[in-house]
C-alpha positions in Angstrom: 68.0 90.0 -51.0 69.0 93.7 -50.5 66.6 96.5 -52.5 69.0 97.6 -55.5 69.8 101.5 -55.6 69.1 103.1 -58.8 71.3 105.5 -60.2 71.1 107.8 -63.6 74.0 109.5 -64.8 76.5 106.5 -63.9 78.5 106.7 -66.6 78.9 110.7 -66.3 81.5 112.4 -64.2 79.6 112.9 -61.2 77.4 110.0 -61.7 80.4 107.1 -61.7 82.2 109.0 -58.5 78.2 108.3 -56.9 78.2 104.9 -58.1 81.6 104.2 -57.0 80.9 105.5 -53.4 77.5 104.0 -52.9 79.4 100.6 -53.6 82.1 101.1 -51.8 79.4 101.5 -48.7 77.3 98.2 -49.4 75.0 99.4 -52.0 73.8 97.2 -54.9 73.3 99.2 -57.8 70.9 99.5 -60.7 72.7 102.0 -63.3 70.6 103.5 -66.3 72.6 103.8 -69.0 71.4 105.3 -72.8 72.3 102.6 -75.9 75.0 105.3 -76.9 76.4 106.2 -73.6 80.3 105.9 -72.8 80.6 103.0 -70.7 84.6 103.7 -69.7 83.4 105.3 -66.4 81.5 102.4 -65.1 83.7 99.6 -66.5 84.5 96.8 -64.3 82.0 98.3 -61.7 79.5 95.5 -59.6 76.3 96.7 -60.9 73.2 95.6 -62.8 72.9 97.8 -66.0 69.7 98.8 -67.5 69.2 100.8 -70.6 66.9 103.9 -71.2 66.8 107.0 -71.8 65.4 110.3 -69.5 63.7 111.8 -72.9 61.0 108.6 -73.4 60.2 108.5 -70.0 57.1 105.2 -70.9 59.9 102.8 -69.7 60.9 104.3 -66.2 58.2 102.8 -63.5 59.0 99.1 -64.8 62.8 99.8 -64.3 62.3 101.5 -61.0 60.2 98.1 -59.4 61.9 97.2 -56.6 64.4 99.7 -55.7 64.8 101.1 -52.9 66.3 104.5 -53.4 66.9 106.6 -56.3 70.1 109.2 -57.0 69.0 111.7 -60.0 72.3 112.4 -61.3 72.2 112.7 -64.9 71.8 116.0 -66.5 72.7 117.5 -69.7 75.3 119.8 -68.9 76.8 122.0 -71.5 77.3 126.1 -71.1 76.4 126.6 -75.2 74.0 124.4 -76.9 72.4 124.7 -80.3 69.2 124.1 -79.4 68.4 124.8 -76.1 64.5 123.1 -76.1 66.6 119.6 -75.9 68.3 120.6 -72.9 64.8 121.5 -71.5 63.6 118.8 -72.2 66.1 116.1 -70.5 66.8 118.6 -67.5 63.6 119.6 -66.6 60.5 117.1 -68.2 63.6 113.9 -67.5 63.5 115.0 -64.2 59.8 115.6 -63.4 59.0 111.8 -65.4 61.4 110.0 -63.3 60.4 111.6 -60.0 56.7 110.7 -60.8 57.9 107.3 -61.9 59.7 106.5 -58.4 56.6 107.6 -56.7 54.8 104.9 -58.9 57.0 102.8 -58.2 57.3 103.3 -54.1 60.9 104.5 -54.2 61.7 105.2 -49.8 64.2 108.1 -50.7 65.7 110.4 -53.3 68.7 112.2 -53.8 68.2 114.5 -56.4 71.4 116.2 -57.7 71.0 119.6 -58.7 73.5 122.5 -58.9 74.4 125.9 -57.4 73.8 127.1 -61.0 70.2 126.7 -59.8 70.8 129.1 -56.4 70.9 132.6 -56.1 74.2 134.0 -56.1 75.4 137.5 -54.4 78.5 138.0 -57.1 80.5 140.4 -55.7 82.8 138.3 -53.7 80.1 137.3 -51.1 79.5 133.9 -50.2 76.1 132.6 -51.4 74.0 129.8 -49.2 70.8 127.3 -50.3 68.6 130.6 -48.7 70.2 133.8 -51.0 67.2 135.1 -53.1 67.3 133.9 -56.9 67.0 136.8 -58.9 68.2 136.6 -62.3 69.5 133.4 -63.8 72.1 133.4 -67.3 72.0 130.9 -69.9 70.1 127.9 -70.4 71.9 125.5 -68.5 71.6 127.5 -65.3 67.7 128.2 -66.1 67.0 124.2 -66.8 68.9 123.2 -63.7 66.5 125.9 -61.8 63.6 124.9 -63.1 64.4 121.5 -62.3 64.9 121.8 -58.8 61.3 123.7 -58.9 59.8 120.6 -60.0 61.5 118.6 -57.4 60.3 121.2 -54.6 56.6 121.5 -55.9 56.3 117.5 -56.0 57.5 117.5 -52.2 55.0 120.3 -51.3 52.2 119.0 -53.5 52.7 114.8 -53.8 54.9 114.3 -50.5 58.0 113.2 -53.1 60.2 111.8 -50.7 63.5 113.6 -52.2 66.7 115.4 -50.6 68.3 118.1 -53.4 72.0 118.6 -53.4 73.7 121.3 -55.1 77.5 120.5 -56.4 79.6 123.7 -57.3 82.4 123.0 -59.1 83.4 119.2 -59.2 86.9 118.3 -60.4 88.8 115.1 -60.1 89.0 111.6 -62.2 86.7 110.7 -64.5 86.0 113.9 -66.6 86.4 112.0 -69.8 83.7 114.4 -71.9 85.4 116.7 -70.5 83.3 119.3 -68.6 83.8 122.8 -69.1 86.2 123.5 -66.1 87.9 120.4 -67.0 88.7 121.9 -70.7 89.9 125.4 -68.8 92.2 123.3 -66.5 93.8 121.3 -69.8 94.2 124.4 -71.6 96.0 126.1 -68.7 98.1 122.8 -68.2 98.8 122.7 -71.9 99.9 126.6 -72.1 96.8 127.5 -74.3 95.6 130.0 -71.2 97.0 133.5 -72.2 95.2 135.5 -70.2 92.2 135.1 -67.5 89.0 136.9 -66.4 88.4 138.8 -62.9 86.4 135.6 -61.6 85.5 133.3 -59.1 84.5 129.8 -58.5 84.0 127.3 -55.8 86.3 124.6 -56.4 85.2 120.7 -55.0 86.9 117.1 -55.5 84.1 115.0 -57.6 84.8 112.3 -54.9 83.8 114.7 -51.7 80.5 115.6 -53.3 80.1 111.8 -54.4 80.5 111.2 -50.5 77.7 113.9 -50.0 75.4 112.4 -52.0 75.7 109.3 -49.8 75.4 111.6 -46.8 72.0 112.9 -48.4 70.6 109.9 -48.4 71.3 108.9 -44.8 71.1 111.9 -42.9 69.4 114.2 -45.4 65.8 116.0 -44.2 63.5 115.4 -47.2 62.5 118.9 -49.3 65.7 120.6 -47.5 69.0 121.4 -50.4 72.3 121.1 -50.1 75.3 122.5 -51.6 78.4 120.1 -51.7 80.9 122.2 -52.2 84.7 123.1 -51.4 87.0 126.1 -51.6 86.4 129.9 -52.7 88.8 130.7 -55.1 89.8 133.8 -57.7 90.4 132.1 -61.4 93.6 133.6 -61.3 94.5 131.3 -58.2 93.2 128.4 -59.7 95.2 128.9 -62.9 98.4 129.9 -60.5 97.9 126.4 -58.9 97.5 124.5 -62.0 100.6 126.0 -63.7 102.3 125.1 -60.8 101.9 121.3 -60.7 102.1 121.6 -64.6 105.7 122.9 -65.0 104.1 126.0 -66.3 104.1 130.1 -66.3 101.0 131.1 -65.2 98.4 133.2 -67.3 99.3 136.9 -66.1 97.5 138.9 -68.5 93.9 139.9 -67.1 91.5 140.8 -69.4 88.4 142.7 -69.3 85.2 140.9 -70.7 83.9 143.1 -73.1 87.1 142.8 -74.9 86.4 139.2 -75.4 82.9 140.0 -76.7 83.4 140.0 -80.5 85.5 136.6 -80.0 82.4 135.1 -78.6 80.4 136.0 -80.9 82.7 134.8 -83.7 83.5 131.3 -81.7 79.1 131.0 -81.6 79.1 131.5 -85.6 81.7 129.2 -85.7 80.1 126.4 -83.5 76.7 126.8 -85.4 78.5 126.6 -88.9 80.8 123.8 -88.3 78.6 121.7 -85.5 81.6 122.4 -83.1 82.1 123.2 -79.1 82.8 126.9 -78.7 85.9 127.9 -77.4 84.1 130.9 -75.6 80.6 131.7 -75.6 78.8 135.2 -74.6 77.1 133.3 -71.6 80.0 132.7 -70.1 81.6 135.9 -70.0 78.0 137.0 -68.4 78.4 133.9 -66.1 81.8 135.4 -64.9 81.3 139.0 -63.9 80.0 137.4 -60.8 82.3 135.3 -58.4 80.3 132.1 -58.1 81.0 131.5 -53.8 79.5 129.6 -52.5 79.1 127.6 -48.7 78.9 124.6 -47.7 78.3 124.8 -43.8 75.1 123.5 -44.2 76.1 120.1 -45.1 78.7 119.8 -42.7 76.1 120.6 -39.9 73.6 118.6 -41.0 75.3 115.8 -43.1 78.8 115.6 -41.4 80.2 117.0 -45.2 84.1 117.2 -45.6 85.8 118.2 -48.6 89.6 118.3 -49.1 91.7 121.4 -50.1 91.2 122.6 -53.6 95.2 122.1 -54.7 94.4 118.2 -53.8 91.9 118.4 -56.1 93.7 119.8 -59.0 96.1 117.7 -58.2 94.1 114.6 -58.6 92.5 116.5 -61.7 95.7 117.0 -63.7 97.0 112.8 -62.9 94.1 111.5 -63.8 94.3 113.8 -67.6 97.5 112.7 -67.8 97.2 109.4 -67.1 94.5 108.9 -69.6 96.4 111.1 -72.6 94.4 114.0 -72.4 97.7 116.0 -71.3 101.1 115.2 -72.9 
């Protein structure tokens, strides 16, 4: 009988695109899923699903038993949370519990997925590597994912964790049914609701190429090294011109300086807090984009054999799967 793969995060965006892959390459899978998770992701998947949860950590050695390897996907990822402590908490304590747990457990080989949110970044149009000095890190999604990745790197050093770290950029595709907060600035560009942009950039990657890369961690990964799995270098304005242009659309072709957008921010925060609502814009983002977030991923093609695809494929592939499943009329 094979040694199941454990994976977290499965019915998540990235997670499912894992889970898909790692099946699709001979893997049988052990998914953890939380009593109150959306199961549409994983439905009709071959896999044995287990339920728990990353914040009560008691259960995780007896679910590990037996498996072979472990992918660390799931994460809490929101750019504007109420309560940041509970983002801590999953992100960074989740992560350091279930790494101890595998190690309990004899886990061979982990693929932990982190982010470039947890990298240094140069910002003015530079491209950034897994070796450009960290120096200051915005918002508390960016700082939990950082201090995540420390606890994965000080269990290596310190209890010979047997992990790999990859760093996704910016993961579109299928199966962003929350969705994520790129996926909610491609459907309001689609949809016409994107006036205007901001003087940004991003690093734009199919959710299915940095599924692949997760596989490619695991095989040909060195342990304690990182890897960003990402795709193309691109100015939000391009991104926005690309979308518009499979949509039917006019472009947004007003830019607007941050610090006009300020006040708004503060306003949609109120709002969010008041009414228990998503913010439409938030004051961390606009500090998140006076930097262009570039990143590469030469790296992973060296090391892993890592491909991605070219980013209007991905948008592409973004847009038909909203549309397909309602999002976009």
């Amino acid at each position: 009988m094979v040694a199941p793969t454990f994976v977290t995060g499965a019915t998540g965006f990235v997670g499912s695109a894992v889970a898909r892959n790692l099946i699709a390459h001979g893997h049988q899978l052990k998914l953890l899923v939380r009593s109150s998770s959306n199961r549409q992701n994983i439905d009709g998947l071959k896999a044995e699903l287990v339920e728990g949860d990353l914040a009560k950590p008691e259960s995780l050695v007896n679910l590990l038993k037996g498996c072979r390897y472990l992918f660390h996907v799931a994460a809490d990822y929101r750019l504007w949370v109420p309560d940041p402590q509970k983002m801590m908490h999953i992100n960074v304590d989740g992560t350091r519990e279930l790494m101890l747990a595998a190690m309990k457990a004899g886990v061979e080989k982990i693929v932990y997925c982190s982010s470039v949110a947890a990298l240094g970044l140069v910002g003015d149009g530079s491209i950034a590597d897994e070796t450009t000095p960290v120096h200051h890190i915005i918002g508390d999604y960016k700082q939990s994912k950082y201090k995540a990745e420390q606890v994965v790197l000080d269990l290596v050093k310190i209890r010979k964790l047997p992990a790999v770290i990859v760093n996704p950029s910016t993961p579109i595709g299928p199966g962003d049914i929350k969705p994520t907060p790129t996926g909610k600035m491609i459907l309001d560009c689609a949809s016409g609701k994107m006036p205007a942009y901001v003087d940004t950039g991003l690093n734009i990657v199919h959710v299915e190429d940095v599924a692949n890369g997760h596989r490619l961690a695991l095989e040909k990964g060195r342990i304690g090294e990182k890897y960003i799995l990402g795709g193309e270098n691109m100015l939000l304005r391009d991104v926005f011109s690309i979308v518009a242009e499979i949509a039917g659309i006019r472009p947004p072709l007003i830019r607007v300086n941050q610090k006009i957008l300020w006040p708004i921010a503060i306003f949609s925060e109120w709002l969010a807090r008041t009414f228990n609502i998503e913010p439409r814009v938030t004051r961390e983002m606009l500090q998140m984009s006076y930097k262009k977030m570039f990143f590469s991923p030469v790296k992973a093609e060296r090391e892993l054999g890592y491909t991605y695809r070219p980013a209007k494929e991905a948008l592409k592939d973004s847009l038909l799967w909203f549309w397909q499943q309602g999002y976009l009329k």
